[in-house]
NUDREN-878524 format. One record per residue (C-alpha): x, y, z. Coordinates in pm, whole numbers, always signed. Layout:
BEGIN
(site (X,Y,Z));
...
% end
This chain:
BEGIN
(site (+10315,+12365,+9741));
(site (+10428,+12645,+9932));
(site (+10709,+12870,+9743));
(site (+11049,+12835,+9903));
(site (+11212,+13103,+10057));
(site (+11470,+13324,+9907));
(site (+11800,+13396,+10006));
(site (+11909,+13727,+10027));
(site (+12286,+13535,+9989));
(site (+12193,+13438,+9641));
(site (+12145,+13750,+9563));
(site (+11881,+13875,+9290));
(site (+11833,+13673,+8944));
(site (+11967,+13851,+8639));
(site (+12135,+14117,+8873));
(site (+12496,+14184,+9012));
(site (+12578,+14151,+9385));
(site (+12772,+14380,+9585));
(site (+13140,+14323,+9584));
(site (+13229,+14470,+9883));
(site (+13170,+14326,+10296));
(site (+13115,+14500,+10635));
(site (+13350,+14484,+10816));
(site (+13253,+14314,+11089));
(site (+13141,+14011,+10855));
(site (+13488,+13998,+10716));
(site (+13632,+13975,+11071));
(site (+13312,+13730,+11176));
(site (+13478,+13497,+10887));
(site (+13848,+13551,+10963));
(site (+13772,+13420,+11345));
(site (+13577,+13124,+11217));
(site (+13857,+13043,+10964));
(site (+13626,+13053,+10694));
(site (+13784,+13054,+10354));
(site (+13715,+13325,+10118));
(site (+13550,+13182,+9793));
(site (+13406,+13372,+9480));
(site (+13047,+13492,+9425));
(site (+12971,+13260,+9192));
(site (+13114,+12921,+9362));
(site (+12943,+13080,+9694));
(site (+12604,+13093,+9503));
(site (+12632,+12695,+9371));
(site (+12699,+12575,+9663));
(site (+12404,+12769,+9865));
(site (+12170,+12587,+9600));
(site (+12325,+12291,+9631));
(site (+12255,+12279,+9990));
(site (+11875,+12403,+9913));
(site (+11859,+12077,+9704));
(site (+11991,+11879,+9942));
(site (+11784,+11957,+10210));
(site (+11515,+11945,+9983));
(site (+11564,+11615,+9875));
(site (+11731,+11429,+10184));
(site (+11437,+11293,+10420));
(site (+11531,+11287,+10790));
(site (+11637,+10973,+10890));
(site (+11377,+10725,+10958));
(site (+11103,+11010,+10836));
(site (+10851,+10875,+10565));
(site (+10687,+11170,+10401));
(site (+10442,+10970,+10237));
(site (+10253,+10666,+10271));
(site (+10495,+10367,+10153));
(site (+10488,+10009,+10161));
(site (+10715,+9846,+10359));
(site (+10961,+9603,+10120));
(site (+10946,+9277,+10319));
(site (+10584,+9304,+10300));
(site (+10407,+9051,+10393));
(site (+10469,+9126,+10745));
(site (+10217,+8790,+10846));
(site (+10182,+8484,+10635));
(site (+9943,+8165,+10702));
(site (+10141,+7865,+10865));
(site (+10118,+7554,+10741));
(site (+10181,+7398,+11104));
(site (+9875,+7537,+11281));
(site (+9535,+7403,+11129));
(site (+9355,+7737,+11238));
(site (+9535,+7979,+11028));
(site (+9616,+7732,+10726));
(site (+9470,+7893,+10488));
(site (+9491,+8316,+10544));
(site (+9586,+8560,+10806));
(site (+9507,+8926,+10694));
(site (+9304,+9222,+10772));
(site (+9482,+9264,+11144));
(site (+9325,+9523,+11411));
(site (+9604,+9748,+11563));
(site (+9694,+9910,+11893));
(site (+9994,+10092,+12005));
(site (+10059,+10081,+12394));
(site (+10335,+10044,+12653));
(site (+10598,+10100,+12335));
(site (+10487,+9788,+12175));
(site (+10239,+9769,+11848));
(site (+9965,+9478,+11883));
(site (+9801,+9325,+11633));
(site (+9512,+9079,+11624));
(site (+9425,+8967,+11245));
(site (+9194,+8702,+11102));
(site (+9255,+8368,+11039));
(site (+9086,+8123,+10805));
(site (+9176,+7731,+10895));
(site (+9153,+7428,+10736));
(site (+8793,+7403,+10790));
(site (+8722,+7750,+10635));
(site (+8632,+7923,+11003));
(site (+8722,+8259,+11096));
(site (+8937,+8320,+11430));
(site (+9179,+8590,+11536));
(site (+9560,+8574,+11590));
(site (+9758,+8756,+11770));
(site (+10132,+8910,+11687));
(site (+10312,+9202,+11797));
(site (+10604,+9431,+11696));
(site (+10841,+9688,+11841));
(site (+10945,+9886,+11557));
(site (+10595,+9868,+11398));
(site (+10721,+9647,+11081));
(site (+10906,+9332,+11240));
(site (+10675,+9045,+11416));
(site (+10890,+8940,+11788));
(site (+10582,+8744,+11898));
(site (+10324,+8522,+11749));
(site (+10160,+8275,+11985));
(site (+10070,+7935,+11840));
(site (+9708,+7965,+11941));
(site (+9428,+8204,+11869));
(site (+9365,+8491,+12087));
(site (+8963,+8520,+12038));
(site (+8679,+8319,+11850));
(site (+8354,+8403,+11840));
(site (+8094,+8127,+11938));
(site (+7856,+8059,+11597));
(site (+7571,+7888,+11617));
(site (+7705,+7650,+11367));
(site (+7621,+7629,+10978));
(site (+7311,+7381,+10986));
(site (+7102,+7407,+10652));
(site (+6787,+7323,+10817));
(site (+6835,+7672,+11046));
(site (+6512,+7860,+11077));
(site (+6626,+8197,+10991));
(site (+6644,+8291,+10568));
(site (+6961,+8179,+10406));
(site (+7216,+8546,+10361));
(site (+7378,+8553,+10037));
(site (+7721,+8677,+10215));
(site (+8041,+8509,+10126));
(site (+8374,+8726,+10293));
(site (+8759,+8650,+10231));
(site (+8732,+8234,+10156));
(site (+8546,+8153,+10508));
(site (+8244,+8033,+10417));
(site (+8232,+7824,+10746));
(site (+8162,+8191,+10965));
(site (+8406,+8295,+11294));
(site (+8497,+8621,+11378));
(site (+8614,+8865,+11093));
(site (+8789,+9223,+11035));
(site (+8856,+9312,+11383));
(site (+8919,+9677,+11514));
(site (+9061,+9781,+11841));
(site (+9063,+10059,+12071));
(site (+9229,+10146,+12384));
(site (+8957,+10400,+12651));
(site (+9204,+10532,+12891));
(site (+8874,+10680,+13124));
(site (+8788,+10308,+13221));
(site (+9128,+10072,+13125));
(site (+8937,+9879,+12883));
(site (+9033,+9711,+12550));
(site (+8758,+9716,+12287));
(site (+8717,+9456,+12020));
(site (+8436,+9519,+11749));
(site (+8449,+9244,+11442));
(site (+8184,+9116,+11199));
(site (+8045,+8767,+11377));
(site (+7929,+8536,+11103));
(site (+7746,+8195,+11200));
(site (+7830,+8064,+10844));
(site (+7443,+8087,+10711));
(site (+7209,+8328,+10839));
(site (+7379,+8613,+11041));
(site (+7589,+8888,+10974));
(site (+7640,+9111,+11306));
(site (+7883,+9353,+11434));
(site (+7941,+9256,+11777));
(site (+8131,+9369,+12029));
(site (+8341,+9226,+12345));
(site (+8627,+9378,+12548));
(site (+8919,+9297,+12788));
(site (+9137,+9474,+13020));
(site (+9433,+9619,+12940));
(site (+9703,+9420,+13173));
(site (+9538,+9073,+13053));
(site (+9551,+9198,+12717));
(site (+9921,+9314,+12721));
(site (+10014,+8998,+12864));
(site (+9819,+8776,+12619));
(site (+9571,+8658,+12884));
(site (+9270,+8635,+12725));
(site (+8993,+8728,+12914));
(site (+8716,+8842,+12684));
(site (+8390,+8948,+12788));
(site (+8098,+8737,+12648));
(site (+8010,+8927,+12321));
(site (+7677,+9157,+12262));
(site (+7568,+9249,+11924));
(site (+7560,+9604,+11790));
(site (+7366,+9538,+11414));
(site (+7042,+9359,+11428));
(site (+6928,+9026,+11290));
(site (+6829,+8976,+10931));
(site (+7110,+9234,+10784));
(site (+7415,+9242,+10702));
(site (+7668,+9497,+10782));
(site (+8068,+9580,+10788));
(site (+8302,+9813,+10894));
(site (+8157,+10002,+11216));
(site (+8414,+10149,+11461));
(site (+8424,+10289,+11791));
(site (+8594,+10617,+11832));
(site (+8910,+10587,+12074));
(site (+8721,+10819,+12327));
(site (+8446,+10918,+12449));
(site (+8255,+11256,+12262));
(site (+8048,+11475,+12488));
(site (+8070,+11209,+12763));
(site (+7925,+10949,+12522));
(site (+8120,+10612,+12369));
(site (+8057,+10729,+11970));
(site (+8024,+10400,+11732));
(site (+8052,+10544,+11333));
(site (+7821,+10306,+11141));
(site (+7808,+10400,+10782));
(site (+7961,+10649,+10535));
(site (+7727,+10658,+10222));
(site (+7537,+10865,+10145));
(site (+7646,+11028,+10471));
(site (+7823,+10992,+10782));
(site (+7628,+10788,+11074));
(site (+7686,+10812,+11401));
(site (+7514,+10643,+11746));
(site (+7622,+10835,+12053));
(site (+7588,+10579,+12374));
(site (+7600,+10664,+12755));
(site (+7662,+10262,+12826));
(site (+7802,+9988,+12585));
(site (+7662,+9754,+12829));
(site (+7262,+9846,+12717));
(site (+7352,+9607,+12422));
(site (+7346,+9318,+12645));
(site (+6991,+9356,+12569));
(site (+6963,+9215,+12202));
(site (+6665,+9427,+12095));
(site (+6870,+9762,+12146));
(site (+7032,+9789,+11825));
(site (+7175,+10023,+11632));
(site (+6975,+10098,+11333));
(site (+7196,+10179,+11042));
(site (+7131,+10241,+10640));
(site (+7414,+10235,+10369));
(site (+7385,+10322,+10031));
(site (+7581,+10166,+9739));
(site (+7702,+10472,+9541));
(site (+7745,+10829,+9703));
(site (+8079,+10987,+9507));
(site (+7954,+10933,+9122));
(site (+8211,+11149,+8941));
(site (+8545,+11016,+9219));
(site (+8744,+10792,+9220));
(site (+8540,+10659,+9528));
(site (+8194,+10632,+9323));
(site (+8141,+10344,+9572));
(site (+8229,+10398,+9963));
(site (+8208,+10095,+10188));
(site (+8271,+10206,+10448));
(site (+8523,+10291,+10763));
(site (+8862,+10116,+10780));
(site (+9075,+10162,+11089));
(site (+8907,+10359,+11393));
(site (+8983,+10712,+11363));
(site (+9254,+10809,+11519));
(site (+9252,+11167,+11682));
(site (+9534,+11467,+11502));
(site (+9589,+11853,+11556));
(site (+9330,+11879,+11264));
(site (+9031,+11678,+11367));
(site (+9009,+11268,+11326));
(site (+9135,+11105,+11071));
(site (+8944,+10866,+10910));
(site (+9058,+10583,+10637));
(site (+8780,+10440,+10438));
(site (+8786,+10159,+10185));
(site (+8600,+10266,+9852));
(site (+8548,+10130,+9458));
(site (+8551,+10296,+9172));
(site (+8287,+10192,+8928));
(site (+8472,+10275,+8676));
(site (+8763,+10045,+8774));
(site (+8585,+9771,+8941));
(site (+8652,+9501,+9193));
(site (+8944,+9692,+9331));
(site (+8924,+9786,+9673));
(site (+9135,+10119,+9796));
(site (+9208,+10313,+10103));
(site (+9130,+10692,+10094));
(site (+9147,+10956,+10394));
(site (+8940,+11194,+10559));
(site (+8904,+11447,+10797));
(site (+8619,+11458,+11044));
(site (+8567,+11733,+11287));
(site (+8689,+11679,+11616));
(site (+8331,+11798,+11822));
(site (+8120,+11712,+11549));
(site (+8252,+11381,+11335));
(site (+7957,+11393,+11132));
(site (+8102,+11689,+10923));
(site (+8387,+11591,+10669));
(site (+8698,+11893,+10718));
(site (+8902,+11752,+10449));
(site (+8912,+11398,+10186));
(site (+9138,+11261,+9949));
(site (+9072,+11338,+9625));
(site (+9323,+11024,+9479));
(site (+9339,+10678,+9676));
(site (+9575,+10677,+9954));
(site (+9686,+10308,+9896));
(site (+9572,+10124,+9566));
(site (+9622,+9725,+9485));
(site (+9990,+9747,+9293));
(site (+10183,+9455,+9457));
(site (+10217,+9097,+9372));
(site (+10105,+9033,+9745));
(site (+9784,+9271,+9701));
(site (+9700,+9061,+9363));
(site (+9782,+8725,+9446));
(site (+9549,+8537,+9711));
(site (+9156,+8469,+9740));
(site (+9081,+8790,+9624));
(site (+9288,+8964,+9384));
(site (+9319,+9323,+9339));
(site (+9232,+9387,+9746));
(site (+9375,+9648,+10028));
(site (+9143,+9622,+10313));
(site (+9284,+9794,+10638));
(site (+9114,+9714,+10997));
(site (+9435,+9887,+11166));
(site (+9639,+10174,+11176));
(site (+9859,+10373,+11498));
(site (+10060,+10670,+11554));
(site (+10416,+10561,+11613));
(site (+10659,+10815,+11715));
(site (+10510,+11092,+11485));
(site (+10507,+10843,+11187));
(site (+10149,+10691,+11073));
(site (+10181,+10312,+11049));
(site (+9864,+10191,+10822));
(site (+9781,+9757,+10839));
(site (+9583,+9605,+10562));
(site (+9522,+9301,+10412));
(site (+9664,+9228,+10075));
(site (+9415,+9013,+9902));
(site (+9220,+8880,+10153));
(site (+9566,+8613,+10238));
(site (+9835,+8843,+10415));
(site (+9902,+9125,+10635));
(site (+10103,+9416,+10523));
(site (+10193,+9769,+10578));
(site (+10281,+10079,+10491));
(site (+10389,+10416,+10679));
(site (+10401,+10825,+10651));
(site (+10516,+11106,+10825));
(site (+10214,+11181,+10990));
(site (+10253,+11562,+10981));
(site (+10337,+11548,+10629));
(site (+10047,+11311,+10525));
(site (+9804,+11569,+10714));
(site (+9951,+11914,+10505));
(site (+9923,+11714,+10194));
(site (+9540,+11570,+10266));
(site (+9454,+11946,+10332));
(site (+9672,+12139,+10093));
(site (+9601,+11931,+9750));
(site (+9389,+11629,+9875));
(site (+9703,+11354,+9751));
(site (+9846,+11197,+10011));
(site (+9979,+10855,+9885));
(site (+10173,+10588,+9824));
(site (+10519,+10673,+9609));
(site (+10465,+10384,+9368));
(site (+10757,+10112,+9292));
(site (+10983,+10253,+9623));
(site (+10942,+10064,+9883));
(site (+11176,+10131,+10153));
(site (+11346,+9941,+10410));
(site (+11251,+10068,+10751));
(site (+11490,+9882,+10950));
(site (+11851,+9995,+11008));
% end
């Protein structure tokens, strides 16, 4: 932490001030009808200011990362038979002054889909249609299928559907991207990938593009992103973090209408074996772009404390996202609340969303795979503390009301 600055006015420690004024201060003070008070009430309340600055956030200013109090922010309703069960892990976007959210939804008959809801302040839900705003087409969840049985169970839904969306917004070509894991409920695991534009989006029409598949048959993989613009003239998709940072660099997203382009990817289990993220698994919320390069939020494990997933930060350079600037050496966000520990899997923060909201850093997660939640910063703040002692984080047990 940087020292704070001294005040000449408080005069040296252990030594006596000067007794006497200019003269042109003492007339400065008679003009402004200042009162004349003694050196030592003068000195108490100059630190007493210095505190008070010190300890008084702006209004509305979150220096670090804190969970809102009326989390959950989205709950499953009992009414509609396609979110019965769980709505968590949302995407986010932040356009036209308005924060969008699309999360997954398990239903009665354990199927993945997406909802939609939106905010204006970033914490409060104004809009949540009835229906869902995407589903991915499976192939169904026939035991006689041809292709070898995966051993992949995700967040309750064993029935398959679309799962842990992300969004980004391309400005060069007015396009809406939606990457999510498609699961047909038996054999396949795929990231795929669709889109829409941004007026049908903003107004809830939704007219998705059929989806193509960015993972190959046969495997299974989780949390790729696409970066919210193009690097070097090239859409970037970030498709592992362990044992290092992977990255496909594509002139076209349209050459994976041709399912035998692929992205070829490889993960490892364990990369950070003395951290508290001894197991990375990978990206959370696209990166979103800052004055110090992208900032990335990754869900990790420690083996040491297992079973609990946690959000830590990093920061990639802005040319090259391959090379790692800056990373958290504590988690950002850890499993604490009742709604993060209750659910169908306890002791879960898993965040597919996060925007930039009037300088503050708004982070969405699911709390154990049921609910969506979240929790903001200062965004400036979080960034000095990242790269001055690696510990941005939540303030544990004060969670603050965000609304006036």
């Amino acid at each position: 932490m940087a020292s704070p600055r001294k005040s000449s006015s408080l005069g040296t420690p252990g030594k006596k001030t000067s007794k006497t004024r200019p003269a042109a201060a003492k007339k400065k003070a008679v003009s402004l009808g200042v009162k004349k008070v003694s050196a030592p009430v003068r000195r108490r309340l100059s630190a007493k200011a210095v505190i008070s600055r010190r300890t008084t956030p702006p209004r509305k200013r979150f220096v670090t990362l804190q969970k809102y109090e009326s989390n959950p922010i989205v709950e499953p309703r009992g009414e509609n038979f396609w979110e019965v069960k769980a709505t968590f892990n949302p995407a986010a976007l932040y356009t036209d002054g308005r924060v969008h959210l699309l999360y997954r939804a398990i239903g009665g008959d354990d199927m993945s889909t997406l909802g939609y809801a939106m905010s204006d302040d970033g914490v409060t839900i104004v809009g949540r249609p009835d229906a869902p705003a995407f589903a991915h087409k499976t192939k169904g969840t026939n035991p006689l299928a041809s292709v070898p049985r995966i051993n992949y169970l995700s967040g309750g839904g064993c029935a398959g559907g679309s799962e842990d969306p992300r969004l980004v917004m391309i400005d060069e070509d007015g396009k809406i991207y939606l990457t999510y894991t498609a699961f047909d409920g038996w054999g396949s695991v795929r990231i795929a990938l669709s889109s829409i534009a941004k007026d049908d989006f903003v107004n809830r029409r939704w007219r998705w593009s059929a989806p193509v598949f960015l993972s190959p048959p046969g495997e299974v993989h989780k949390n790729w992103v696409l970066f919210p613009e193009k690097i070097n003239g090239k859409f970037a998709i970030l498709h592992s973090l362990s044992p290092k940072i992977l990255i496909d660099y594509v002139d076209d997203l349209s050459e994976f209408e041709d399912d035998a382009k692929n992205i070829k990817s490889h993960y490892s289990r364990f990369s950070n074996v003395d951290g508290w993220d001894s197991w990375v698994r990978g990206a959370g919320p696209p990166p979103i772009k800052t004055k110090l390069g992208w900032l990335l939020l990754y869900h990790a494990m420690d083996v040491r404390d297992p079973n609990r997933y946690k959000l830590g930060a990093m920061i990639l350079d802005a040319d090259d996202p391959t090379k790692i600037l800056y990373r958290s050496r504590i988690p950002v966000l850890e499993p604490e609340e009742w709604y993060e520990n209750t659910g169908w899997k306890s002791g879960v923060i898993y965040s597919c969303g996060a925007v930039v909201k009037d300088g503050e850093l708004y982070v969405y997660y699911g709390g154990a795979d049921s609910v969506v939640c979240v929790a903001v910063a200062d965004l400036d703040h979080f960034l000095d503390e990242l790269v001055r002692n690696g510990t941005p984080r939540l303030v544990k047990k004060n969670n603050v009301k965000m609304k006036e």
